[in-house]
N, C-alpha and C positions, 0 to 999 in steps of 0.2 A: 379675429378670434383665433386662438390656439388650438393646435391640433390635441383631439384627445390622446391620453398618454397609453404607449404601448402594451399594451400586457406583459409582463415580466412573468417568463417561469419560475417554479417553484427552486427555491436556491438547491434544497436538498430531496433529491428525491424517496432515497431510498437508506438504511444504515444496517450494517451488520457487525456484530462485535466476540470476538470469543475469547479467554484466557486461556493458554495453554500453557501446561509444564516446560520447563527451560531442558524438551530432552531434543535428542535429532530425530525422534519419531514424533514428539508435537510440531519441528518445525515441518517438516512433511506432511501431515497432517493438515496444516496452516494451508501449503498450497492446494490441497483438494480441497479445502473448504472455501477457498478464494475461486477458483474456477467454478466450480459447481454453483457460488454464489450470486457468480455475473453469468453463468446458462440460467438460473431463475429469473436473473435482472433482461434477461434479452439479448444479453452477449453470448453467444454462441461459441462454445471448443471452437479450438483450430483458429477462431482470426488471430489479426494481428493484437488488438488489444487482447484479450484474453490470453495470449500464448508472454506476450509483454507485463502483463498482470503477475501470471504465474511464475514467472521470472525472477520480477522483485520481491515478489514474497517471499520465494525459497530464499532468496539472500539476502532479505531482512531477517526471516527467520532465524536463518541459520547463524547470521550475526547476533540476535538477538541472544541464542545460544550457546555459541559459540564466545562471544566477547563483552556482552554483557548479562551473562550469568548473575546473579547471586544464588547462592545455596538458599534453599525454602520458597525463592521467590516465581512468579511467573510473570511471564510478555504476555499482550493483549496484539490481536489481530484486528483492525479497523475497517472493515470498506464501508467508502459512502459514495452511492451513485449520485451526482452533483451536476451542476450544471454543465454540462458540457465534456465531463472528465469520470474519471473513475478515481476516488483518494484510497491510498491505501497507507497504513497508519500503522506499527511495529512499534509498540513501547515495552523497554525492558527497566529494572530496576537499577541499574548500574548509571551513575550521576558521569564517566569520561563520555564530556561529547566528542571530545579527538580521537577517539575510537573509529570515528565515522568521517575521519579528513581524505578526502582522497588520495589515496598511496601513490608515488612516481611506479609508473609500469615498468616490470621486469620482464624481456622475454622469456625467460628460461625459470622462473619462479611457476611454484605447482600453486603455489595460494596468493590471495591478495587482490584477487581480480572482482570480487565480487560489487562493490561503491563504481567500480568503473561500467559494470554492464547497466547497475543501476542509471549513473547518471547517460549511459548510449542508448536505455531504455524507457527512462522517464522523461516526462514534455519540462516538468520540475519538479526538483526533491528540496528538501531541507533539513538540518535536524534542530530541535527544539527541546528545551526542558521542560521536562515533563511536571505537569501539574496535577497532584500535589508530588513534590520532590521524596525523596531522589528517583532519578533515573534521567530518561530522556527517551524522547518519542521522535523516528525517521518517517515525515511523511512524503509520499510522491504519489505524483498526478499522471495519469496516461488519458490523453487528448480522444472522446470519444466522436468520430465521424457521423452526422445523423441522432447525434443524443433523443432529438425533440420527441423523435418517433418512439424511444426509447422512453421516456418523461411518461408520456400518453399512456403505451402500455402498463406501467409502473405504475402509475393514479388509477387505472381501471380493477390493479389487481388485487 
């Protein structure tokens, strides 16, 4: 006789979405509304997810602002508390996904550095074309420690 099958958690726990104007005070913006999102979810200021969270946001954002601008257009902020991870999701209207190739590091360069803290910060990133076109969406995952307990809380709330 076969062992009954495991319980599986729920894939997606939890999803937050907001569109913000292509300015450097929405991408700012983007990152309090990403920390504040995951202290509602259970992740607490100050750890290391949350401070890694707020991280890549401000440099998705900022990218999202900074290099894929269109005039008129806005970027959408994603978080979904998932299985095990935190997704955080940057999509801007701008179709270059080479925008988002990782640059050779300069020491002595003031900018450029931003896809490098991403990929030292995230567990895994990607970018993606965005559906429906044009643009393109950067998503990355940071690895949550203890999620389950997290899950729990997040279904009772």
């Amino acid at each position: 006789m076969a062992a009954p099958p495991t319980p599986q958690p729920p894939v997606t726990v939890r999803t937050f979405a907001q569109r913000l104007t292509a300015t450097p005070r929405a991408a700012r913006l983007a990152r309090h509304l990403a920390v504040n999102q995951l202290h509602a979810w259970g992740v607490p200021y100050g750890t290391d997810p949350s401070d890694a969270v707020a991280l890549i946001v401000a440099e998705l954002a900022a990218n999202a602002v900074t290099h894929g601008r269109v005039p008129g257009r806005d970027f959408e902020l994603r978080l979904s508390l998932v299985a095990g991870s935190v997704r955080i999701e940057v999509t801007d209207t701008r179709a270059d996904r080479h925008a988002h190739v990782l640059p050779p590091a300069k020491l002595l360069d003031e900018s450029g550095r931003g896809l490098l803290l991403v990929d030292a910060l995230a567990d895994r990133w990607e970018v993606l074309d965005r559906d429906p076109p044009p643009g393109k969406t950067v998503r990355a995952e940071v690895d949550l420690p203890g999620w389950l307990s997290l899950a729990r809380r997040a279904k009772r709330a």
